[in-house]
HTML snippet that shows the backbone in 3Dmol.js (N, CA, C, O; Angstrom):
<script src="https://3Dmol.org/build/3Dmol-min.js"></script>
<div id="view" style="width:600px;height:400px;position:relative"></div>
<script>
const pdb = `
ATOM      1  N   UNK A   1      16.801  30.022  11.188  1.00  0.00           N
ATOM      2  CA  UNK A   1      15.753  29.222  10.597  1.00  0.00           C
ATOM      3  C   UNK A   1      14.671  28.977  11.646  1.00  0.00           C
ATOM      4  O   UNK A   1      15.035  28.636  12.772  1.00  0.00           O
ATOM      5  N   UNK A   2      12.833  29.181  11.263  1.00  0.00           N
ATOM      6  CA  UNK A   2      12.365  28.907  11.966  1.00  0.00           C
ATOM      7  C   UNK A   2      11.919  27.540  12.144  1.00  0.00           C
ATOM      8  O   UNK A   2      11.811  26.874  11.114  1.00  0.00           O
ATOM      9  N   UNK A   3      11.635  26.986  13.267  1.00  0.00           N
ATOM     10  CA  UNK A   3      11.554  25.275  13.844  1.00  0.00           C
ATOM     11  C   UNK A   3       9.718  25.048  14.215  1.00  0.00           C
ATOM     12  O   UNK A   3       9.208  25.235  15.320  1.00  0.00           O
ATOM     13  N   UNK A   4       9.350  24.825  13.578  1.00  0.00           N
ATOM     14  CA  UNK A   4       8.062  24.657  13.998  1.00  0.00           C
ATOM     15  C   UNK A   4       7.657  24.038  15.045  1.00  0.00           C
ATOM     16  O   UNK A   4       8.571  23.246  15.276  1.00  0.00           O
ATOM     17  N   UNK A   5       6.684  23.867  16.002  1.00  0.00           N
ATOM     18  CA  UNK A   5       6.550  23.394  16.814  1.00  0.00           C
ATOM     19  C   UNK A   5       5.955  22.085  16.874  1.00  0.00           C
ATOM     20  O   UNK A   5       6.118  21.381  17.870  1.00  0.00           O
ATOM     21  N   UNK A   6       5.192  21.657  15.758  1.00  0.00           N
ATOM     22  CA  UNK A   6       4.498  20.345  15.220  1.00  0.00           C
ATOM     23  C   UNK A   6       5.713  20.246  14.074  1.00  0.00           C
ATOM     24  O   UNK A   6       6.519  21.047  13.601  1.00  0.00           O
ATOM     25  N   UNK A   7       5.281  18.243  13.805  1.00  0.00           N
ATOM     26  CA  UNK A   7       5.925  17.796  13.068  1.00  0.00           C
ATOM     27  C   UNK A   7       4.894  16.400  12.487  1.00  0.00           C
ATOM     28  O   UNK A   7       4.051  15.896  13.229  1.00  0.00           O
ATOM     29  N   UNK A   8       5.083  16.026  11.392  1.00  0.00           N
ATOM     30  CA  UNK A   8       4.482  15.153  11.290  1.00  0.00           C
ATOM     31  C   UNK A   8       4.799  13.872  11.100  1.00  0.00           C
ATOM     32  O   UNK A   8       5.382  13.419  10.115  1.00  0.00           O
ATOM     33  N   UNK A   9       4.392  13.239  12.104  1.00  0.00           N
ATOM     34  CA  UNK A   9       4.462  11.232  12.114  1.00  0.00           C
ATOM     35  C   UNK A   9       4.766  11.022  10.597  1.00  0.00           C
ATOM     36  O   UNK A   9       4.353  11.500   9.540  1.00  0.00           O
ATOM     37  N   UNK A  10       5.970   9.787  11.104  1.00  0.00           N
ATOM     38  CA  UNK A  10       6.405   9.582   9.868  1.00  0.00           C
ATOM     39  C   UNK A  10       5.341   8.213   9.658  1.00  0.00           C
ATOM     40  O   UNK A  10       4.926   8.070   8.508  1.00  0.00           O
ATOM     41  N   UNK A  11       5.048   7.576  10.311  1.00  0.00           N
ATOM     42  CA  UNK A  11       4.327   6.915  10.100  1.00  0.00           C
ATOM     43  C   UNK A  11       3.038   6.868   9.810  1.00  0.00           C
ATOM     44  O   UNK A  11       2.815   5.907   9.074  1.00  0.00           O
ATOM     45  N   UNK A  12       1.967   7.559  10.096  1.00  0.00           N
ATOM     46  CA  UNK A  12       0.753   8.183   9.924  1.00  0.00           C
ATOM     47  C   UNK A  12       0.615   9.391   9.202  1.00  0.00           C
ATOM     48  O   UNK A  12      -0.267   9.453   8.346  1.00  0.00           O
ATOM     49  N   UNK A  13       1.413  10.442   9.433  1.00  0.00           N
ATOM     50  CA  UNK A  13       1.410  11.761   8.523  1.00  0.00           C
ATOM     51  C   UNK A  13       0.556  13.211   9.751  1.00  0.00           C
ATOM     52  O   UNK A  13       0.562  14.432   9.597  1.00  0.00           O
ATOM     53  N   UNK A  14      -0.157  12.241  11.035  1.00  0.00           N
ATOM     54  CA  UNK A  14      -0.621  13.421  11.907  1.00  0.00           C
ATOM     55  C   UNK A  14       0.345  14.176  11.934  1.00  0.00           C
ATOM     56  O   UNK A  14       1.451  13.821  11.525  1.00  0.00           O
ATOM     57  N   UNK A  15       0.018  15.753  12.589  1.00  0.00           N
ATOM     58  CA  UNK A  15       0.744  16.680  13.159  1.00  0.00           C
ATOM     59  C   UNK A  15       1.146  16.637  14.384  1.00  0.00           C
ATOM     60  O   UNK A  15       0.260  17.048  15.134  1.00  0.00           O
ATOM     61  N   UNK A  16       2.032  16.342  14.892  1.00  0.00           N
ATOM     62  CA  UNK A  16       2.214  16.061  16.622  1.00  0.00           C
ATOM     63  C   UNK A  16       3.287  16.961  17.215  1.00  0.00           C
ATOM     64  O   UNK A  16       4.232  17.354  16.531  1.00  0.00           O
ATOM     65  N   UNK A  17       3.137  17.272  18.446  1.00  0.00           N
ATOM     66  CA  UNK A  17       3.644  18.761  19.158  1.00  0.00           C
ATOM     67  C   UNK A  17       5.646  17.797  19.150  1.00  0.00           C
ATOM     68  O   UNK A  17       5.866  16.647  19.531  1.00  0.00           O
ATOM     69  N   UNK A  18       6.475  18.592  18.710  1.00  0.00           N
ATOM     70  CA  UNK A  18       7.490  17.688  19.017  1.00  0.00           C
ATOM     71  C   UNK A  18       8.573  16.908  20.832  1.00  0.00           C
ATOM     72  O   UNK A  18       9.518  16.224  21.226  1.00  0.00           O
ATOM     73  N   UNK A  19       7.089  17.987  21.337  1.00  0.00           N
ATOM     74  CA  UNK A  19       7.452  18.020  22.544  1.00  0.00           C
ATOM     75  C   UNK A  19       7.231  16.434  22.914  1.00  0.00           C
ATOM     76  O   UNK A  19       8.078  15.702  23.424  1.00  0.00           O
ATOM     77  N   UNK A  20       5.821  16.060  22.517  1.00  0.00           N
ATOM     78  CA  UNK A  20       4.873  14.886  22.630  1.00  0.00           C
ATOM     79  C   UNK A  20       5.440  13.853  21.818  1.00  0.00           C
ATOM     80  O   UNK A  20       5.548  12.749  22.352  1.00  0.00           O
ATOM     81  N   UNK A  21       5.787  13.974  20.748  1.00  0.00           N
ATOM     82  CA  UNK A  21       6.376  13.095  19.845  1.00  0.00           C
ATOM     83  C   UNK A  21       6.269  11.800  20.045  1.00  0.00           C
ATOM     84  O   UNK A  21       5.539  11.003  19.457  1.00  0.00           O
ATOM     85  N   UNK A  22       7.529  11.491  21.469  1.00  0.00           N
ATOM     86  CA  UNK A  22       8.266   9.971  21.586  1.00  0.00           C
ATOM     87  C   UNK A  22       6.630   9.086  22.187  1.00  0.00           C
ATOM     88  O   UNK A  22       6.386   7.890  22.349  1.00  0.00           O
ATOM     89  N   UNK A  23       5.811  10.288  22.374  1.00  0.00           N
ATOM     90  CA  UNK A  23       4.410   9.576  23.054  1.00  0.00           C
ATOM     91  C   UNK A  23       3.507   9.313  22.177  1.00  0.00           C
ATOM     92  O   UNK A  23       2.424   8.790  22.437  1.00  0.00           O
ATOM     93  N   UNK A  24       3.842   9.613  21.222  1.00  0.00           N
ATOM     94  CA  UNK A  24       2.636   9.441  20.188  1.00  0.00           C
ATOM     95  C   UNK A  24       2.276   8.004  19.702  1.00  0.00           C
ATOM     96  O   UNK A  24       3.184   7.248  19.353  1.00  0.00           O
ATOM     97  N   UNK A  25       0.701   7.527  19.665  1.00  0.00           N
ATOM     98  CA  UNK A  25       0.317   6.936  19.328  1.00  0.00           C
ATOM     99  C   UNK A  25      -0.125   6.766  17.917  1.00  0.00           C
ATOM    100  O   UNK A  25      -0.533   7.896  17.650  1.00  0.00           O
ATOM    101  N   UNK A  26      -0.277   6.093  16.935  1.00  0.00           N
ATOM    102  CA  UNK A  26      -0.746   6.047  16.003  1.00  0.00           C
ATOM    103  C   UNK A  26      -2.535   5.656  15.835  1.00  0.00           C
ATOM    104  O   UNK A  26      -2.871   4.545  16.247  1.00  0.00           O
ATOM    105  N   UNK A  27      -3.218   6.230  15.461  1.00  0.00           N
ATOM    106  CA  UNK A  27      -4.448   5.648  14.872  1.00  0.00           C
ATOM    107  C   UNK A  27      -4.697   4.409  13.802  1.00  0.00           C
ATOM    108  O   UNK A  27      -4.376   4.473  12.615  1.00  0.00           O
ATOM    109  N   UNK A  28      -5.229   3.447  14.336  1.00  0.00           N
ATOM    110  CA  UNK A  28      -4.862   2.609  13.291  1.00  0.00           C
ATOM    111  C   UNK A  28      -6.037   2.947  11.989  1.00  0.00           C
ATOM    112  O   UNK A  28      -5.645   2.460  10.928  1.00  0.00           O
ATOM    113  N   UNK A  29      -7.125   3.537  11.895  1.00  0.00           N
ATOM    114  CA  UNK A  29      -7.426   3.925  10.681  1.00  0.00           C
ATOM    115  C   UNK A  29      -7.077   4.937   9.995  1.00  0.00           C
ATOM    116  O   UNK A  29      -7.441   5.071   8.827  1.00  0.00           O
ATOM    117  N   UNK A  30      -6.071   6.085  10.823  1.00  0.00           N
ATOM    118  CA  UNK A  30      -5.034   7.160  10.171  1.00  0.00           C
ATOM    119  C   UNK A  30      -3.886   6.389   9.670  1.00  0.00           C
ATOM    120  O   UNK A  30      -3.162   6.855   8.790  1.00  0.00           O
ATOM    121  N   UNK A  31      -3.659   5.061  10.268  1.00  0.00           N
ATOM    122  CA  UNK A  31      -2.257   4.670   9.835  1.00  0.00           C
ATOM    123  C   UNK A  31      -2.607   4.473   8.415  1.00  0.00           C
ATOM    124  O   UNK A  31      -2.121   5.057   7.447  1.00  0.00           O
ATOM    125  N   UNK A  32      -3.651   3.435   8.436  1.00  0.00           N
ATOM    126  CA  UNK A  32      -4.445   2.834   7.219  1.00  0.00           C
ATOM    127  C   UNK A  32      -4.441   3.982   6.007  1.00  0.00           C
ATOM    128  O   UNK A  32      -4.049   3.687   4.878  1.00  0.00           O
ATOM    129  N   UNK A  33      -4.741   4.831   6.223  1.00  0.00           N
ATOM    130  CA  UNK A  33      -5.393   6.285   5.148  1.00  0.00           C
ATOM    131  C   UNK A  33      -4.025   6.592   4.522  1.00  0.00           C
ATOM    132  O   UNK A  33      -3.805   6.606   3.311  1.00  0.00           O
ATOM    133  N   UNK A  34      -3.132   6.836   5.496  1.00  0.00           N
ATOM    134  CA  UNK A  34      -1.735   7.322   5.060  1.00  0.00           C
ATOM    135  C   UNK A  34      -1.067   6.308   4.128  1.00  0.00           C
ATOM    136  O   UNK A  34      -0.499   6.726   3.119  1.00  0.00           O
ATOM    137  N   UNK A  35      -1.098   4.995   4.406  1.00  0.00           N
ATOM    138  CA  UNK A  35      -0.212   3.918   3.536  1.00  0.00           C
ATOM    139  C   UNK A  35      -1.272   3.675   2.371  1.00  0.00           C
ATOM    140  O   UNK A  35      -0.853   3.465   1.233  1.00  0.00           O
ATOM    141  N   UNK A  36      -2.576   3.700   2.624  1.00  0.00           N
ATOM    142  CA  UNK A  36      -2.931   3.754   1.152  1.00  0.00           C
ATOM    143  C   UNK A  36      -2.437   5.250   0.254  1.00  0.00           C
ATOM    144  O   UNK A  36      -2.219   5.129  -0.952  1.00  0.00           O
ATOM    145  N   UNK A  37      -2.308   6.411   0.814  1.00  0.00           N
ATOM    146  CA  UNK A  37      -2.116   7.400   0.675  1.00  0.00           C
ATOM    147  C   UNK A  37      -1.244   7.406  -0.441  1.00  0.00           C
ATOM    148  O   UNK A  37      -1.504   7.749  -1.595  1.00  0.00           O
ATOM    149  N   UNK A  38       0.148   6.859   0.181  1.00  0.00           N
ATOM    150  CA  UNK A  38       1.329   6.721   0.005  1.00  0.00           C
ATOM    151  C   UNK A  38       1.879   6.293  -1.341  1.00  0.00           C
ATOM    152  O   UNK A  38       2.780   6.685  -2.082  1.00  0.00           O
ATOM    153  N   UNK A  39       0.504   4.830  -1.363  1.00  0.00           N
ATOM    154  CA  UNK A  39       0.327   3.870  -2.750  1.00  0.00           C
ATOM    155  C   UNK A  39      -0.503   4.230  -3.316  1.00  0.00           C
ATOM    156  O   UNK A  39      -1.189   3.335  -3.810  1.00  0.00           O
ATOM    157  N   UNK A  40      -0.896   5.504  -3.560  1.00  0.00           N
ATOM    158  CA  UNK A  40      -1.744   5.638  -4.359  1.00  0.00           C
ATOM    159  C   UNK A  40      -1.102   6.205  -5.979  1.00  0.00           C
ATOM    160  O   UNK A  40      -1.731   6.893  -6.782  1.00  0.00           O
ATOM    161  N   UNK A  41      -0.207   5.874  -6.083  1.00  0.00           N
ATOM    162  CA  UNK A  41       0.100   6.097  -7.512  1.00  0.00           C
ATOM    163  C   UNK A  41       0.277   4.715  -8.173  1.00  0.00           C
ATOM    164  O   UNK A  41      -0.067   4.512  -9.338  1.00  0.00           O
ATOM    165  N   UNK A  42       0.952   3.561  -7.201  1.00  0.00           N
ATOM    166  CA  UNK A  42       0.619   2.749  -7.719  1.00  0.00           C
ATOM    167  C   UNK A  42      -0.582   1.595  -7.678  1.00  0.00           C
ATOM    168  O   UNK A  42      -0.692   0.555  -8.328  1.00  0.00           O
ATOM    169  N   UNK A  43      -1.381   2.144  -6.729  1.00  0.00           N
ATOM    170  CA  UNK A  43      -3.150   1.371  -6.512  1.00  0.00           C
ATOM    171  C   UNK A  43      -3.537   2.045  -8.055  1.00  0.00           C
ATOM    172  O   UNK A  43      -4.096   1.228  -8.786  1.00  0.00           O
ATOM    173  N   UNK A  44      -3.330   3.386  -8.649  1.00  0.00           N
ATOM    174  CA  UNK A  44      -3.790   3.444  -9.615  1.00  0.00           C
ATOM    175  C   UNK A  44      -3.396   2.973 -11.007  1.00  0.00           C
ATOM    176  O   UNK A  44      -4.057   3.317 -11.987  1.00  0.00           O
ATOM    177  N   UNK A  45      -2.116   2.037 -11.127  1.00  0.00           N
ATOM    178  CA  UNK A  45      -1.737   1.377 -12.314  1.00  0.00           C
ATOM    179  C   UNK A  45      -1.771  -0.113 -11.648  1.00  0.00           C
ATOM    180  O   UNK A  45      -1.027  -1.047 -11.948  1.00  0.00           O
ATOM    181  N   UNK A  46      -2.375  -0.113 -11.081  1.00  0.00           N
ATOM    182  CA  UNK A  46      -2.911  -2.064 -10.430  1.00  0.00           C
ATOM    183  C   UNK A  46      -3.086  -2.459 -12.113  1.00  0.00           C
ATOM    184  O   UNK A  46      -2.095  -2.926 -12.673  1.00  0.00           O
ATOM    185  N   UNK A  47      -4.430  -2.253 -12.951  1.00  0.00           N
ATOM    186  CA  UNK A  47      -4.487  -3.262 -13.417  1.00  0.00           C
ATOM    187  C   UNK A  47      -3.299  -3.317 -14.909  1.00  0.00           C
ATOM    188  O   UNK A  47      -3.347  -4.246 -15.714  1.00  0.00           O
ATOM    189  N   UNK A  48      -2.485  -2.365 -15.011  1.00  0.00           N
ATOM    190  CA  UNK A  48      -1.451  -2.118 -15.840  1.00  0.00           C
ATOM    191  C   UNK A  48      -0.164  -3.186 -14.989  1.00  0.00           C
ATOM    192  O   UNK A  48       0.763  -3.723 -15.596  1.00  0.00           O
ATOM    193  N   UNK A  49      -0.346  -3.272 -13.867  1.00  0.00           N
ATOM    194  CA  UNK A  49       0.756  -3.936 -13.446  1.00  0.00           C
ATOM    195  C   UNK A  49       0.007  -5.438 -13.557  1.00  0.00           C
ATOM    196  O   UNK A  49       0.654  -6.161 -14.316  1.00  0.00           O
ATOM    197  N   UNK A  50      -0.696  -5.831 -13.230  1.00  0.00           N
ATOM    198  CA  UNK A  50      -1.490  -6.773 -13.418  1.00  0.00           C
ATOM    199  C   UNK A  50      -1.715  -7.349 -14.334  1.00  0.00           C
ATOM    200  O   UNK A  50      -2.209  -8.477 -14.331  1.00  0.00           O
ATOM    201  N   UNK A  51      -1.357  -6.607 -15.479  1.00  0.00           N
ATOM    202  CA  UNK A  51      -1.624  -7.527 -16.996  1.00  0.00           C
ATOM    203  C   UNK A  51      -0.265  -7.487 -17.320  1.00  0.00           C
ATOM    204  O   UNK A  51       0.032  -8.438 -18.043  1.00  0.00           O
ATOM    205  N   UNK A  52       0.736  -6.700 -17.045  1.00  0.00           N
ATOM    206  CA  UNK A  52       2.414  -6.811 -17.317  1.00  0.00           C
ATOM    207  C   UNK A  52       2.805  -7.816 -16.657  1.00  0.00           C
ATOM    208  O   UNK A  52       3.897  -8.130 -17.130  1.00  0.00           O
ATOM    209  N   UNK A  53       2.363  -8.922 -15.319  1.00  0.00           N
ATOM    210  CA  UNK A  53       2.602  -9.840 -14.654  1.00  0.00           C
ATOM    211  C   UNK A  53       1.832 -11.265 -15.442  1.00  0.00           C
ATOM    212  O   UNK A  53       2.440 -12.326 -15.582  1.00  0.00           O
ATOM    213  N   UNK A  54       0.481 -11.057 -15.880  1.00  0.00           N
ATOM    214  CA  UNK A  54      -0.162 -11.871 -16.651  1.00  0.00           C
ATOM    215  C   UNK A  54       0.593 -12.191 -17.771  1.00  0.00           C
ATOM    216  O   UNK A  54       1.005 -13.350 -17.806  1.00  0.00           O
ATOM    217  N   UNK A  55       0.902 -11.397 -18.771  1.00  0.00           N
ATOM    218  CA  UNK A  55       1.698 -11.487 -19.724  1.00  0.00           C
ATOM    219  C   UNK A  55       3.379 -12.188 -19.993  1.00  0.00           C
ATOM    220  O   UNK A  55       3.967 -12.590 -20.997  1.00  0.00           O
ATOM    221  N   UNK A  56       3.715 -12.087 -18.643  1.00  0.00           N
ATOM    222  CA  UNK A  56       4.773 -12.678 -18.111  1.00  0.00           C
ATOM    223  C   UNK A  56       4.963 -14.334 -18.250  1.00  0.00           C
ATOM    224  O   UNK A  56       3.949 -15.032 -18.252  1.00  0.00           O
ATOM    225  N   UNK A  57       6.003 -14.815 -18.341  1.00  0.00           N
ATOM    226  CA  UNK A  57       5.748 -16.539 -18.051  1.00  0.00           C
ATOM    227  C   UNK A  57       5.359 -16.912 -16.759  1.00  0.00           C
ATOM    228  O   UNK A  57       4.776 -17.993 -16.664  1.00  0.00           O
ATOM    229  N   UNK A  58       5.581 -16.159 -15.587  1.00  0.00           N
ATOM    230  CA  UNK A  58       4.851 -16.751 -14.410  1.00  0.00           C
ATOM    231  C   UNK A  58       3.554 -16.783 -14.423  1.00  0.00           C
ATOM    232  O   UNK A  58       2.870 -17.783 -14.204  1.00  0.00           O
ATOM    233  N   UNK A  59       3.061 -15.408 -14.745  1.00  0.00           N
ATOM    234  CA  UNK A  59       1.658 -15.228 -15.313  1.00  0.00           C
ATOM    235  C   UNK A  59       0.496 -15.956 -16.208  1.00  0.00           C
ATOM    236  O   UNK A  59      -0.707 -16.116 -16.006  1.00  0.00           O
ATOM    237  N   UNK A  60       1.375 -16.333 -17.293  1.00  0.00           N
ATOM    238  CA  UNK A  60       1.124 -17.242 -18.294  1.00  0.00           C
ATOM    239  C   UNK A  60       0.851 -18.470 -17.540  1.00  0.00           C
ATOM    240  O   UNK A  60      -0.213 -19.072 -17.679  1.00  0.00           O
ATOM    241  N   UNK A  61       1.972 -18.940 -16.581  1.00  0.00           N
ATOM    242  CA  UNK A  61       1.749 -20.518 -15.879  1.00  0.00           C
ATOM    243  C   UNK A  61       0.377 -20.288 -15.239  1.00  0.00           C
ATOM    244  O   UNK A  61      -0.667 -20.831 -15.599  1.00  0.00           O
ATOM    245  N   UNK A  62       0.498 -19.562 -14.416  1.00  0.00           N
ATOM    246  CA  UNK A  62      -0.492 -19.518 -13.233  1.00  0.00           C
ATOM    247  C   UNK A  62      -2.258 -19.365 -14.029  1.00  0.00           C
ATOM    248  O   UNK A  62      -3.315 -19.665 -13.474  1.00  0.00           O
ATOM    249  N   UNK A  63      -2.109 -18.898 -15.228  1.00  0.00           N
ATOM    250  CA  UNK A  63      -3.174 -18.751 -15.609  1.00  0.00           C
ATOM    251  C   UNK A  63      -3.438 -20.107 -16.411  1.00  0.00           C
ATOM    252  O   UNK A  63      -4.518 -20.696 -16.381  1.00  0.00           O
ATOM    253  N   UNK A  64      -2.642 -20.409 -16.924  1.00  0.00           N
ATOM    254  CA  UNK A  64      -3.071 -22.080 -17.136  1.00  0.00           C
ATOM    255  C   UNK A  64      -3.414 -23.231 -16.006  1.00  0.00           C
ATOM    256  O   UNK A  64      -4.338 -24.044 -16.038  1.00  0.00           O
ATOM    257  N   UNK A  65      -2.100 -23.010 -14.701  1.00  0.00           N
ATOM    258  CA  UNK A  65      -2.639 -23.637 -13.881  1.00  0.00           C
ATOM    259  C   UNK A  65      -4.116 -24.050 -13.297  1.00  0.00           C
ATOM    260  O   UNK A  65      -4.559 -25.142 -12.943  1.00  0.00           O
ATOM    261  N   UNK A  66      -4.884 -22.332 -13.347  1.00  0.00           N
ATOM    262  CA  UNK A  66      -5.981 -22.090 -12.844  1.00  0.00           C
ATOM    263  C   UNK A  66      -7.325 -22.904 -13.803  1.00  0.00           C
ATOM    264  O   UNK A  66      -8.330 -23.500 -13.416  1.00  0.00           O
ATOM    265  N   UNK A  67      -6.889 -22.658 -14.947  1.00  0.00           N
ATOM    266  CA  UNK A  67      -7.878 -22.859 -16.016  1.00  0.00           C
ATOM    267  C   UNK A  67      -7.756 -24.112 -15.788  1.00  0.00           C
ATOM    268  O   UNK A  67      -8.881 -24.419 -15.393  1.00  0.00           O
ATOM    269  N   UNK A  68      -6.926 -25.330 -15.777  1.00  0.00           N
ATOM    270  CA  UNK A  68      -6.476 -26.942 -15.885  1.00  0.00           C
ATOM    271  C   UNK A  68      -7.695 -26.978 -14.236  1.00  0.00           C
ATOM    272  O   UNK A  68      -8.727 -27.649 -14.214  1.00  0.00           O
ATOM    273  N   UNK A  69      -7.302 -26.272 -13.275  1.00  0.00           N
ATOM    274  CA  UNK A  69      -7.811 -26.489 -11.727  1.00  0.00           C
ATOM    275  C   UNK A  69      -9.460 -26.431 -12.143  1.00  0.00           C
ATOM    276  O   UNK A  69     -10.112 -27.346 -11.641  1.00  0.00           O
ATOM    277  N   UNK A  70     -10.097 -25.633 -12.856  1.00  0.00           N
ATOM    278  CA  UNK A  70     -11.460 -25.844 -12.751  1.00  0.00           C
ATOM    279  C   UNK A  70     -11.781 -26.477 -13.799  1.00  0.00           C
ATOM    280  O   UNK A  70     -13.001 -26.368 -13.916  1.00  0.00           O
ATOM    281  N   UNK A  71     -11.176 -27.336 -14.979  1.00  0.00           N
ATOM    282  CA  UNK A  71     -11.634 -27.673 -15.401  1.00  0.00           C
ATOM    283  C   UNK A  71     -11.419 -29.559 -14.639  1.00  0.00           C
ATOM    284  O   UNK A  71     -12.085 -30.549 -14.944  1.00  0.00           O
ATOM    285  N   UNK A  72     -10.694 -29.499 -14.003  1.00  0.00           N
ATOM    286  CA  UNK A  72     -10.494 -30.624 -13.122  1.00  0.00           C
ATOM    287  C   UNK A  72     -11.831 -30.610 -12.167  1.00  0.00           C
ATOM    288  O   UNK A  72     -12.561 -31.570 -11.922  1.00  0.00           O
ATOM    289  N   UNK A  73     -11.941 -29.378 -11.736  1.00  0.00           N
ATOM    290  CA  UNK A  73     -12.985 -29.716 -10.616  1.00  0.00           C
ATOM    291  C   UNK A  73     -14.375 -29.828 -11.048  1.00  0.00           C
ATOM    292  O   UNK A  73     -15.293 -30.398 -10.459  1.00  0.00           O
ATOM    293  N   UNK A  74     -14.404 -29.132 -12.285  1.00  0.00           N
ATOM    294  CA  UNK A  74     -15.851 -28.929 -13.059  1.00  0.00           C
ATOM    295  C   UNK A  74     -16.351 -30.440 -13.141  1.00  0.00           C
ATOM    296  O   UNK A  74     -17.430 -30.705 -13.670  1.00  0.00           O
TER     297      UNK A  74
END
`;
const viewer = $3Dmol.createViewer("view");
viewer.addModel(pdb, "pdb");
viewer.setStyle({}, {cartoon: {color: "spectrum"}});
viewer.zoomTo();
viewer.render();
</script>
């Protein structure tokens, strides 16, 4: 089997020599890119999850809570 010589950060997703590896630094706006990366199936049902939580009794509370809060402060 062939072994490549790069591998990629499990944390970031760069390609890094495996020689270099234990030295590797992360980028923190590569880290950033990759974990949105990662969530991007569920960044794209946000507002599906968002109204399945609304709909919920916690949801339900919190949205009354809010509504009672400005009409208190109004």
């Amino acid at each position: 089997m062939f072994l490549s010589r790069h591998m990629p950060c499990e944390d970031c997703g760069v390609s890094v020599e495996r020689a270099t590896a234990e030295s590797h630094v992360c980028d923190p706006a590569r880290l950033l890119d990759f974990q949105m990366f990662k969530m991007r199936d569920r960044i794209l049902r946000f507002d599906d999850i968002f109204r399945e939580y609304l709909d919920g009794n916690q949801g339900k509370f919190e949205v009354w809570l809010a509504a009672r809060d400005v009409r208190r402060s109004g």
